[in-house]
N, C-alpha and C positions, 0 to 999 in steps of 0.2 A: 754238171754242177752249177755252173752259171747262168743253165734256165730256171735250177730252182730260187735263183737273188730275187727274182720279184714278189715271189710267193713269200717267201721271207719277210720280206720289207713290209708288204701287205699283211702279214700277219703280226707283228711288232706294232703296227701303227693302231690295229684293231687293239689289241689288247691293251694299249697305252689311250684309246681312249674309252673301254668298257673300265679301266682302271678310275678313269677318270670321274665316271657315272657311280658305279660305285663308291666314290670316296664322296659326292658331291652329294647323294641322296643319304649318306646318314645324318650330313650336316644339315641340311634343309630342314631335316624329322626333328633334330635334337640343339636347334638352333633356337631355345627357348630364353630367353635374358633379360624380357622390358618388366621393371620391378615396379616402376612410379611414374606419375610425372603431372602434365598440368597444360592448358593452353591460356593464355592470355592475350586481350586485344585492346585497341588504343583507334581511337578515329583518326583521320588526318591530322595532324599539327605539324605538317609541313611548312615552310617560309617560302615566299613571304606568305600573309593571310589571306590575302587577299584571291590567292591561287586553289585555296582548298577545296578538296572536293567533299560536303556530307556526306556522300554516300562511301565512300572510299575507308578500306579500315587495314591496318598493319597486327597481324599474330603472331601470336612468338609459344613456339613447340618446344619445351623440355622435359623429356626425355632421359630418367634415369636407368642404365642396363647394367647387366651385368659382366663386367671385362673379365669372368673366365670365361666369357661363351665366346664360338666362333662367329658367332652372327653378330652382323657389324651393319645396320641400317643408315647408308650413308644419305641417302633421300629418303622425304617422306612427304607424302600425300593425305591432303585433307579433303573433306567435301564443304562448301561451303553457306550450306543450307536454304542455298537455292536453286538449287538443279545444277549445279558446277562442282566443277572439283579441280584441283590442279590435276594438268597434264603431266602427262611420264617425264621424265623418271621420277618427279614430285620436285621439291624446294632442296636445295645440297646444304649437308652440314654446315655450318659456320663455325662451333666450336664443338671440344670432342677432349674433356677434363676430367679428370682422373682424381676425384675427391674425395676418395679413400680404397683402399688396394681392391678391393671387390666391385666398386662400381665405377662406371663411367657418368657423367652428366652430358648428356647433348642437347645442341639447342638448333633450332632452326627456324624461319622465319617467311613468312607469307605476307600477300597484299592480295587486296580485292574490292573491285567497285560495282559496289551492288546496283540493282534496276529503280528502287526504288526508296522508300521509307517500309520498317515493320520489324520484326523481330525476325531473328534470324541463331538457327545455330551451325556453328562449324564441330564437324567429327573429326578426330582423326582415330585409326585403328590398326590393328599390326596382328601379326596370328602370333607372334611370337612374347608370349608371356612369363612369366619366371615360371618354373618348375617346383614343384611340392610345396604350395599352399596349403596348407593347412584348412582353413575355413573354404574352401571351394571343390568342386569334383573337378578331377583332373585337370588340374590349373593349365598346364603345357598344352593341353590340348581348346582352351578357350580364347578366345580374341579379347586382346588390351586396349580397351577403349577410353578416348578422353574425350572431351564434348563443354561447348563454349556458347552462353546464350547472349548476345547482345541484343538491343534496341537502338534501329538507325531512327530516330527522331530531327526532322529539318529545324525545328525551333529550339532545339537543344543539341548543336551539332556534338559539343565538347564532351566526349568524354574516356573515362580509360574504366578497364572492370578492375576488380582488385588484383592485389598484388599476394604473390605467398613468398616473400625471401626465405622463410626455413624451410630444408630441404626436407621431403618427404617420406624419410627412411630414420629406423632409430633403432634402440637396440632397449627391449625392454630384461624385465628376468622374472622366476618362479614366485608368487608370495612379496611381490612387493608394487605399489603404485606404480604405473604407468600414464607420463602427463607428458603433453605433445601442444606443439603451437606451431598455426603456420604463421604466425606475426602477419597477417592480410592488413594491407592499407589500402585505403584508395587517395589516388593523387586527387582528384575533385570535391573530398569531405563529403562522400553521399557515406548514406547507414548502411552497416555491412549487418549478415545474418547468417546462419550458421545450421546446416542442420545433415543429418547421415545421411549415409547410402548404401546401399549395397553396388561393389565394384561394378560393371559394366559388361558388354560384348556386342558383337554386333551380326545377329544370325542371319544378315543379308550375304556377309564377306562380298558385298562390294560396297564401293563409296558411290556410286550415281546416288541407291536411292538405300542407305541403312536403316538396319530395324534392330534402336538399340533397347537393350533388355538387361535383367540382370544377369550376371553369372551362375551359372547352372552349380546347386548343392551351398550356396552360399548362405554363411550364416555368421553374425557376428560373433567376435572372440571371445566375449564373454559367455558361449555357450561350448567353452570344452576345459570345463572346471576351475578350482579355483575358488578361495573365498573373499568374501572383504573383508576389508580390513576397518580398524584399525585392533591392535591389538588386546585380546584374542581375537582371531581371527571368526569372523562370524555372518552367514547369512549370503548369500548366491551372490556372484561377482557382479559386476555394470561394466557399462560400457557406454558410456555417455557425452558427449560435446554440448560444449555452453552456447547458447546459443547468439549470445554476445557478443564476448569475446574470442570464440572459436577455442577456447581450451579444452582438448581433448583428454578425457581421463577413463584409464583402464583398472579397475580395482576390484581384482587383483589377477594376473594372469595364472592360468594350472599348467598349463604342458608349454614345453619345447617347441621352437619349430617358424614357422614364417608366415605373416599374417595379412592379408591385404584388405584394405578396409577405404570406402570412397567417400569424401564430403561433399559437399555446395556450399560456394561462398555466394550467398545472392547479394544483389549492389540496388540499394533503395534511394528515392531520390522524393521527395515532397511525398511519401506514401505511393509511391509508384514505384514496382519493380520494374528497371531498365533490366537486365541481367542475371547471368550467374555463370561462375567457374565450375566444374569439378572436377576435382584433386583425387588420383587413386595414391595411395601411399602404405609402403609396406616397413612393419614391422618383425623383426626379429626378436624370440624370444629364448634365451640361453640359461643356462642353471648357471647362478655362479653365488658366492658369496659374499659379492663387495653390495655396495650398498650407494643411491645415489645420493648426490649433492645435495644441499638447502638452499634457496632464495629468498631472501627477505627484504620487501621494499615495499610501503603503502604509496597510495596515489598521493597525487600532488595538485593541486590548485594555485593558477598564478597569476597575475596582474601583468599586463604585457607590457612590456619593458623590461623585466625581472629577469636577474642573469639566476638560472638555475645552476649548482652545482652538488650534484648529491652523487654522494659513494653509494655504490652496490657492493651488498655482500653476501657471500654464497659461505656456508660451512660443508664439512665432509664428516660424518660420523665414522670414517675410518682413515686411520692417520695414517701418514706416507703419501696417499695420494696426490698428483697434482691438476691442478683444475686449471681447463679454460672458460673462462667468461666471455660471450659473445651480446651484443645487444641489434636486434631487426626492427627497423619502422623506417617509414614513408619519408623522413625528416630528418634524416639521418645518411648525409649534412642536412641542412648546418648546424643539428644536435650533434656532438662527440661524443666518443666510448671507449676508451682504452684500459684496459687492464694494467695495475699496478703492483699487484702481489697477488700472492697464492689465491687470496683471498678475498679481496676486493678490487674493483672497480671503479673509473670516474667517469660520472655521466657531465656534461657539461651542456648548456644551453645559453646562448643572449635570446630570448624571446622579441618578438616587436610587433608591432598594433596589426600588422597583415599577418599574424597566427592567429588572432582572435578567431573563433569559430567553435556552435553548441555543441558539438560532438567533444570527446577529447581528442590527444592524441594516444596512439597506442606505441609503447616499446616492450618489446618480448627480449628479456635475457632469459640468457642458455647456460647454464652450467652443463659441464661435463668432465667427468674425472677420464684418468687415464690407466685404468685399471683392463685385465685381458677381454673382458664383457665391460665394454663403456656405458657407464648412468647418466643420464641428463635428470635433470628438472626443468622447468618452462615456465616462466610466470610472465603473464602482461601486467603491464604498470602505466598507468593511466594520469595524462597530464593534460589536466585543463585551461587553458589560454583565456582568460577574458578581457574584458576593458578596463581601462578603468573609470570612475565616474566621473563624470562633468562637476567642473569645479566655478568657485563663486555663484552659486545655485539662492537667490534672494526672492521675495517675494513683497511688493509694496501696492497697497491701496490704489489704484488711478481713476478720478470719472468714479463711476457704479462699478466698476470691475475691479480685476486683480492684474497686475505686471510684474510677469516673471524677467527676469536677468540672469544671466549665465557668462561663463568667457565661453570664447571659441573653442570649441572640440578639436582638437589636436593629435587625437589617436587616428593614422592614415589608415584607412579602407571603412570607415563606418560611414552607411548613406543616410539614416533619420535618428532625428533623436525625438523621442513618446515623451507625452507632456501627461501627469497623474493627477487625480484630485481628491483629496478627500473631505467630506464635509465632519464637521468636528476634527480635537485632538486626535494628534498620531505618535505612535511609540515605537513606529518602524524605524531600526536600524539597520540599515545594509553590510551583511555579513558575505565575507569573501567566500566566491563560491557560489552565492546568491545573488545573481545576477538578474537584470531587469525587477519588478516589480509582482512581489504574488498577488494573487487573489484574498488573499487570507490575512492584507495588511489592510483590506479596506479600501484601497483606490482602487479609481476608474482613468482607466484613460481619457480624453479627452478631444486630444489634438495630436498632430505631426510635424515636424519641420524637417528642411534638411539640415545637415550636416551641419552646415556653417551659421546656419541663425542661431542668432545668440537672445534671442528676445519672443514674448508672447504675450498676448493680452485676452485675457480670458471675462468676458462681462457675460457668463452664466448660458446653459441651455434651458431653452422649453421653459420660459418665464423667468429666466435672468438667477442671480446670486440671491443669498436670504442676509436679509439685511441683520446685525448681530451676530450672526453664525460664526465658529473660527471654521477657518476654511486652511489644509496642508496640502503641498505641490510637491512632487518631485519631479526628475524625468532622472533617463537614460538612452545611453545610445543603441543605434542598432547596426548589425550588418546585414549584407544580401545574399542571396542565398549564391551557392548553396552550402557556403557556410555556417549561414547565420545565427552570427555568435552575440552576442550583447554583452555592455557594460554593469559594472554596478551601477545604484542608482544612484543619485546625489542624497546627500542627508537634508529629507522634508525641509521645505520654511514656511511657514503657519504664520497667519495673517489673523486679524477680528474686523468684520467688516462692523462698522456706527452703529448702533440701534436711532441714528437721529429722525426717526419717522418711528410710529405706533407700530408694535407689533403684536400679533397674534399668540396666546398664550390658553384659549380655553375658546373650546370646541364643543360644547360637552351635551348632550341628550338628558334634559330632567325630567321628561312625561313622553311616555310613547302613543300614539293617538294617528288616528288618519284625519283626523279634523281638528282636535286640538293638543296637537303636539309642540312640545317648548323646545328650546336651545340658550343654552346660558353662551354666550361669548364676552371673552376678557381682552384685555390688551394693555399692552405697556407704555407707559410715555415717554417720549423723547427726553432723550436723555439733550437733546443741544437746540435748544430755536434762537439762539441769536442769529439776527440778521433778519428774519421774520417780522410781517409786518400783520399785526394785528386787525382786525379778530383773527385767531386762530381757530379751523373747527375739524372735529370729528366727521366723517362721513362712512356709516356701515352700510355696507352692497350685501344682497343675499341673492346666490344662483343655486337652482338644483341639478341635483349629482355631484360627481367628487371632481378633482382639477385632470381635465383631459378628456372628460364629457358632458361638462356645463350646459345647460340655457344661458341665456343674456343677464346679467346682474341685475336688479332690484334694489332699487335704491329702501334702507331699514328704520336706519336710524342717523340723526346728526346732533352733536353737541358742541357750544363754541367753550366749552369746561374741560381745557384739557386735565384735568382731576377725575372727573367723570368716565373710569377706566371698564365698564361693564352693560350688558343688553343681555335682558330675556326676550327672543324673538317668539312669540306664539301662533298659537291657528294651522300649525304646520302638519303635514303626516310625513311625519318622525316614523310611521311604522310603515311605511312604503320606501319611504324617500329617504338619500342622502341629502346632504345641503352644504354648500361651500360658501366660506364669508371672505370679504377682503376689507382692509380700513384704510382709510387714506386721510393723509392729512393738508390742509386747505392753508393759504391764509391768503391777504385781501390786501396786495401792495395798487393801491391808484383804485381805493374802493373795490377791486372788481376782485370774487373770489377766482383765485390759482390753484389748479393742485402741487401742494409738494413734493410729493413723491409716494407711492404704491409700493409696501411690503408684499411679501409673498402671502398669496391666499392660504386660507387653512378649511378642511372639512371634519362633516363628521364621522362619528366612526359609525362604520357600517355592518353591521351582524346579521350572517344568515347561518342556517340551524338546519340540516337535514338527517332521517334515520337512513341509516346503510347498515352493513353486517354487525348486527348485537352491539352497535354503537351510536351515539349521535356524534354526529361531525358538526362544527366550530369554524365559520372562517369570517374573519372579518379584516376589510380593507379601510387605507384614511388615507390621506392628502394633506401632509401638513407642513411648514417650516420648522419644526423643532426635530429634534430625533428620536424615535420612539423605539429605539434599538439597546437604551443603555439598560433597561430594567426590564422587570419582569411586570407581565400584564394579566390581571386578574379577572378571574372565572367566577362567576357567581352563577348559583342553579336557584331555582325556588323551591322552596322543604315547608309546604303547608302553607303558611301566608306569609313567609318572610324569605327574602334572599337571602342564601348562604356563600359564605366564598368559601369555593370546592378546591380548587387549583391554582395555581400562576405558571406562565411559560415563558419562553423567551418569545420572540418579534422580530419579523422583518423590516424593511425601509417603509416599506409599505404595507404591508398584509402580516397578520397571524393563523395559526390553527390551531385547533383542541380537537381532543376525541375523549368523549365521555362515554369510557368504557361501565361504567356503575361501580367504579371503585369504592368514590369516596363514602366511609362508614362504612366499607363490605356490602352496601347496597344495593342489589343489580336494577339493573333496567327493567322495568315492569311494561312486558306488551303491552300495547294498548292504552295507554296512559300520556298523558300531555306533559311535557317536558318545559319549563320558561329558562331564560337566561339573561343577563346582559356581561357586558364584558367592561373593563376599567384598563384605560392605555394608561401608562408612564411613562410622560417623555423628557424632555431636558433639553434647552441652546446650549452649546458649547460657548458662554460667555458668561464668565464670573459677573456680571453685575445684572444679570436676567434671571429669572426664578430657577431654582434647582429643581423643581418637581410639577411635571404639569400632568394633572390626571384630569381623563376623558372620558365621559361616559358613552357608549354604545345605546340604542336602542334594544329593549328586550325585545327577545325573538322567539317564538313558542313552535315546540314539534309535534308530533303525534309520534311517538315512539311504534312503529310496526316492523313485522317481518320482513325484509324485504331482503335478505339473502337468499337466492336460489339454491336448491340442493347440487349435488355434484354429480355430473354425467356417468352413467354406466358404461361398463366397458360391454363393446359389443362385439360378436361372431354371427360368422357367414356358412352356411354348410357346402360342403365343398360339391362341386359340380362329378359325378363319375361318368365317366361317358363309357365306361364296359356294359353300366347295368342301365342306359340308357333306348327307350325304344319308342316308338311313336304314340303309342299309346298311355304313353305313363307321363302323369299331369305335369306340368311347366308349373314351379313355383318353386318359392325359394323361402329356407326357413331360416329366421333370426331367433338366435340365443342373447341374453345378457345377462351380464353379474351389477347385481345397483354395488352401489359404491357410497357408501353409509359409515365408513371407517371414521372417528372423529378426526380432524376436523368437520368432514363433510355430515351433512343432517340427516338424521332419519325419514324424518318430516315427506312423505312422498306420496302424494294425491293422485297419480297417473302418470302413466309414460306416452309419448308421441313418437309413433315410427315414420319419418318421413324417405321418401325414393325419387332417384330421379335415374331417368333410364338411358342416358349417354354422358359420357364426361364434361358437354356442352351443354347439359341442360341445366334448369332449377330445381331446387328442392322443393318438392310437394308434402305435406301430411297426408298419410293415406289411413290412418287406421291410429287406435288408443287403447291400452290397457290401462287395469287397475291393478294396484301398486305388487299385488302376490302374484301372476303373470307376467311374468318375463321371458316370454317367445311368442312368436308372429310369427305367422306364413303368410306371404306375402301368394295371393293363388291368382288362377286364370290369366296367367302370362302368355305372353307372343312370344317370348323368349325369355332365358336366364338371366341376360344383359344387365347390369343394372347398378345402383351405390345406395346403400342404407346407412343412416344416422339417426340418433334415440335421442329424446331427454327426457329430463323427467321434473316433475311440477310441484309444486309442494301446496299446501292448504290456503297459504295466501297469495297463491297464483304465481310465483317467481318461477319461470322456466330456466332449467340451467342450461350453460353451453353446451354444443354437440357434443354427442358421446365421438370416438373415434370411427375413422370412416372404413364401411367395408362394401368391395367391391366383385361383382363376378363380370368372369369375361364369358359368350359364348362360344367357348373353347372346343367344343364337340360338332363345330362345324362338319356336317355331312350331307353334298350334293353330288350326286350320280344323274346322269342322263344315262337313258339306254342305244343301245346302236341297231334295234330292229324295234318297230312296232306297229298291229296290224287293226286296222281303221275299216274291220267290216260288217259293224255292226252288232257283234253278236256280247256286248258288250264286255270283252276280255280285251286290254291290253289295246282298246280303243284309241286313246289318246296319248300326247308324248309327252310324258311332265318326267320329275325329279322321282327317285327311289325314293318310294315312304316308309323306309325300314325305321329309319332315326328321322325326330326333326331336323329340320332344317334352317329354320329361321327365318325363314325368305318373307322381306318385307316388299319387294316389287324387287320387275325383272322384265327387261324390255330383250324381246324373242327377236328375231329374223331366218328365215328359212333361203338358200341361193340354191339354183341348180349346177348341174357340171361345167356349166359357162361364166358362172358367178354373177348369173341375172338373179336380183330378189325377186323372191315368190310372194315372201310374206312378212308382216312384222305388226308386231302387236307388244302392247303393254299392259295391258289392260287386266290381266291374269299374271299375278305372283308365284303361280305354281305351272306356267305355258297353257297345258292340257291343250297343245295346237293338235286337231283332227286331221291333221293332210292335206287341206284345202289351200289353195291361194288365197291372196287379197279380196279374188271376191266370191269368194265362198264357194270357190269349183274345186271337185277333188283333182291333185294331181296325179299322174300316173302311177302306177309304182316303179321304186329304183330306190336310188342313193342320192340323198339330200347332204347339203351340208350348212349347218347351222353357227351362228354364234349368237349367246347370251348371255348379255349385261345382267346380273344378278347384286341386288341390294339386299345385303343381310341385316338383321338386329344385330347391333354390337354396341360395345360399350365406350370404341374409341370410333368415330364415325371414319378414320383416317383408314381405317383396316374392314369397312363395310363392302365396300365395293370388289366386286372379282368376273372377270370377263372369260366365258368357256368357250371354246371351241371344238366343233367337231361332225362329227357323219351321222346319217342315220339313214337307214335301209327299210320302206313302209314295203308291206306285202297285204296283199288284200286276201 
């Protein structure tokens, strides 16, 4: 009996641990549980700074499972997207919460100092994924992949990717909206973006070197029924995220059951992607008949300093329920949120000048009732921090310029404040919310300072201020990026600079002529000469062209009458030439004349006339100090022997345009026919005591009305290469189809088509060949090969060619070259010479030969023949024995991509004589 103890023991211990194998292998099978989760990373901002390393980055793994599984992943392992991974066991739990009875949260946390600067991503992946997914094939059976894209940038060490505080699990139900928010922030105010995914997996299963992919059968949830809403219920479900604000919305769910669905949060920075997150997160979908919550709150706009305090309110369109209100963002502290009844909420904020920044901020509240299937709602709500404006904002005369005054800007983190300008009145009011200075109020920037200057002197660009002019200023502040948030702007202060010097008032073209053309110029009188010492004179300067491509001045005219306000300057070509005047006024202290002072020069207006598509085009430029923007400027045509005004349009600072479609009186354009015109500018100083109306004549400008719209390119076809019914004998050429393309708008009008070909993707276009207009196919014959790209146009009566038709191209795709491996060189001319199989072409544009014996001495080599036909001989023309050669040959084929010409053969051949 007590020889059989050991057998015994030994068999107890067996079976205790086959017991063990057994119980441990179903666990491993059915140990499916990761529902969610997300990785996020942060560079170094360790202390002190001076310590950091750029390349060095801290991630953080969470990990949502499910706690009725037995699987309990207490480490986990990443790869870190550049040939590393952490080592075994991977990084140990740190936290392991229980936030609501079905799931766990885990989180875990990594470092890593990369080699160098670049983008980089980090994996991590786990085979153990939740079980019965819905939208995926065998969910349990695929790998749960999350994936993290940073940019180590040296000159931008700082940064963090977004953040997602709402957990990524909810609970949606049958027939009714489904809305989701991860509340993403980023601590560094970069732009966040938003867009789907199909969940992930990684069909390497391992981390040296993953190959991630999508999920095998995956398809989004809004493709297993279901309609949208809103009531009745109408029109196939969505399933959509904003791409803004990351609001996810499902409308409307059909079935039951568990959903997993992936996003990207990308993180933008100056219009540069640094990054991106994604998020897998699973939704559950339950029948029930409660109903969720409502949120109601519009965005907010504030002036920093502004203590905000606004209530949130959610409703429940089913009573009894009780609600929690939660609210997620970046700033939060030292924004507050506490719920105060069923029903609402208190948001509280003190704002202060370092929240200024263009982005908003983002808070996402959560309602959720407490019914057996819980409803959320999710709304973000958008708070904009700005500046406020610069205060004591004046504007006063100094010298020939303008001096601006302001107090000191006192909002902490702003670095410039932009200095505006407009010439004439201003009616901009800076409205909250509207921040910095639009486009669309009419200034110009100017100037810059920093922060703390409180002062600027602005005496004019590119030929100084207009004397007379009112002239409006503001500014505001700015911040740096990447922030970069601005102020309001300060409320304009408008200034009228003297008219005490002659100004310019009339520009105007009376006779158009290349020899003797006229110019009426006007000008106004000082309004102030005390102090002036007599004589006082006029002096008019005439230069050609407009201001900014003059000749040298010309002295025109002088009068010591200042009454004497007006000159017809003549002999000029007015019909070639612009002309630019300036006046200056003089006077004569100690006898000797002084100039005064020099107003801003004025030109004239310059009209040119060209025919384009079934229209004539109108453009005319000037140069002048008044402003020729407030009114409308007139069109005059010639109708028999008199000008008519056809039209009037608006005007730029500088420049107008017309197109005279042949409207006016339903009259069209008649081909072939001479068109005149001149054009009349309206302009106006912004200074009540200077004339309210200054009109400018243009020189007339005459066209030839013609054709000169091209017709519209045919669409063209290539016929396809067969290489079945290919054989050496049957011709090399290639045949073009086209459809003209005559549909209105394009013209009928079609004088000939042009086929042009160019025969590698490096070459040029050639014309090779012309049809006439009812011929619309070309064979392109006596080719070397298929190779090739053809494009068409087509011409019309008055020679306009149109653009290329689109391009078609053939490849010689039928490549076929056979060498033989016996061939017998004796004369009797069969099978004489050793070239390529001439069953199919071949294409061979050159092909440099070499023959080696069994020693791999060269025999022979030649190029000189594209098809070998080597007879047996050496180098110098002696036969060799018979035996076995062995050859290799560089072969250059026709092709279309030269990168894919070349191909090197190798091989034997066996001559018998």
């Amino acid at each position: 009996m007590q020889t059989n103890l050991p057998s015994k023991t030994v068999i107890a211990v067996f079976c205790f641990l086959l017991l063990v194998c057994c119980l441990s292998f179903p666990i491993h099978v059915q140990a499916t549980h990761i529902r969610a989760g997300e990785i996020t990373a942060k560079s170094d901002t360790t202390l002190p700074v001076a310590n950091r390393n750029p390349l060095r980055y801290f991630f953080k793994l969470v990990q949502y499972a499910d706690s009725r599984s037995p699987a309990d992943n207490e480490f986990a392992m990443v790869s870190f997207g550049d040939g590393t991974f952490t080592a075994e066991p991977g990084a140990k739990r740190v936290h392991k919460d229980l936030i609501r009875p079905d799931t766990y949260r885990n989180v875990y946390y990594f470092e890593h100092i990369y080699s160098g600067p670049g983008p980089y991503t980090l994996v991590y992946f786990e085979v153990n994924r939740s079980t019965n997914v819905i939208n995926m094939t065998n969910s349990q059976e695929q790998d749960f992949v999350l994936k993290t894209t940073i940019t180590i940038d040296l000159f931008e060490p700082i940064n963090h990717t977004p953040q997602l505080p709402v957990p990524p699990l909810d609970f949606a139900t049958i027939g009714q909206i489904f809305v989701h928010n991860p509340g993403a922030f980023d601590a560094d105010g970069d732009s966040l973006a938003f867009r789907l995914s199909p969940s992930q997996q990684n069909l390497n299963d391992e981390l040296e070197n993953p190959v991630i992919r999508d999920v095998f059968g995956f398809q989004y949830p809004n493709n297993y029924g279901g309609t949208a809403l809103p009531n009745p219920p109408g029109g196939p479900p969505t399933f959509t995220i904003d791409a803004q604000t990351g609001q996810l919305t499902w409308n409307s769910p059909g079935r039951a059951g568990d959903y997993n669905v992936a996003f990207y949060v990308e993180e933008w920075r100056d219009g540069r992607k640094l990054g991106e997150v994604l998020r897998d997160m699973q939704i559950r979908v339950l029948p029930t008949d409660n109903r969720p919550p409502v949120l109601n709150q519009k965005d907010l706009c504030v002036i920093a300093g502004t203590t905000i305090s606004e209530t949130i309110t959610a409703t429940d369109p089913d009573p009894g329920n009780i609600l929690k209100i939660e609210a997620f963002g970046g700033f939060l502290p030292p924004a507050l949120f506490s719920q105060i009844n069923n029903n609402n909420g208190l948001f509280s904020w003190q704002t202060t000048c370092t929240d200024v920044r263009a982005k908003p901020y983002q808070v996402v509240f959560r309602a959720v009732d407490n019914a057996a299937v819980p409803l959320a709602d999710l709304k973000p709500w958008n708070i904009r921090v700005i500046g406020p404006s610069p205060t004591g904002f004046t504007a006063q005369i100094e010298g020939g310029g303008i001096r601006l005054n302001w107090d000191r800007y006192q909002c902490q983190g702003a670095e410039k404040l932009y200095i505006y300008r407009k010439e004439g009145e201003s009616n901009f009011v800076p409205e909250v919310c509207v921040t910095g200075v639009p486009a669309s109020t009419g200034f110009v920037r100017i100037g810059e300072v920093n922060k703390d200057q409180v002062t600027f002197y602005d005496n004019g660009i590119a030929g100084g201020l207009k004397r007379g002019q009112t002239y409006c200023y503001t500014v505001y502040a700015a911040w740096p990026a990447p922030g970069k948030g601005e102020s309001l702007a300060a409320v304009p202060a408008c200034v009228i600079l003297p008219d005490d010097v002659p100004l310019l008032t009339k520009v105007s073209v009376t006779e158009t002529s290349t020899t003797t053309g006229k110019i009426l110029v006007e000008w106004t009188k000082p309004s102030e000469v005390t102090g002036l010492t007599s004589p006082l004179q006029y002096r008019l300067s005439r230069a050609e062209g407009q201001v900014g491509t003059i000749a040298a001045y010309t002295p025109v005219f002088q009068t010591n009458n200042l009454d004497e306000l007006t000159f017809t300057d003549t002999n000029l070509n007015t019909e070639e030439l612009a002309y630019t005047y300036k006046i200056e006024l003089f006077h004569s202290p100690g006898g000797t004349a002084a100039l005064v002072d020099t107003a801003s020069p004025g030109s004239s207006v310059r009209l040119s006339t060209s025919s384009e598509s079934k229209a004539i085009t109108l453009n005319w430029t000037y140069r002048v100090p008044w402003d020729n923007t407030a009114r409308k400027h007139l069109i005059y045509r010639q109708v028999g022997n008199a000008f008519i005004l056809i039209d009037s349009v608006d005007a730029t600072v500088n420049s107008g345009t017309y197109v005279d479609r042949g409207t006016y009186n339903n009259q069209p354009l008649v081909e072939n026919q001479e068109y005149c015109y001149y054009v009349i500018t309206k302009g106006r100083y912004s200074n009540p005591r200077l004339p309210n109306l200054l009109p400018n004549n243009s020189q007339i400008s005459c066209v030839l009305f013609e054709d000169v719209t091209a017709p519209c390119p045919p669409v063209l076809s290539l016929n396809e290469l067969n290489c079945d019914q290919l054989t050496d004998e049957a011709p090399i050429q290639n045949l073009l189809t086209w459809v003209p393309n005559v549909t209105p708008p394009c013209s009928p009008d079609i004088a000939y088509y042009t086929i042009y070909y160019k025969a590698s993707l490096l070459s040029e276009y050639d014309s090779i060949g012309f049809t006439t207009p009812e011929i619309t196919t070309f064979t392109h014959q006596n080719l070397l090969s298929f190779a090739g790209c053809y494009v068409v146009t087509a011409t019309d009566a008055s020679g306009n060619e149109s653009v290329v038709s689109n391009e078609v191209c053939k490849e010689n795709s039928c490549f076929y070259f056979s060498l033989p491996n016996i061939f017998t060189p004796n004369g009797d001319n069969k099978n004489d010479v050793f070239k390529p199989d001439e069953k199919r072409p071949s294409f061979i544009k050159a092909t440099k030969f070499a023959v080696f014996n069994r020693w791999g001495a060269k025999l022979y080599e030649s190029n000189a023949d594209p098809r070998i036909n080597w007879a047996g001989v050496d180098k110098d023309g002696s036969r060799v024995p018979d035996g076995v050669y062995y050859y290799q040959a560089e072969v250059e084929f026709y092709a279309l991509d030269p990168q894919n010409a070349r191909k090197t053969y190798k091989g034997w051949v066996e001559i018998i004589r």
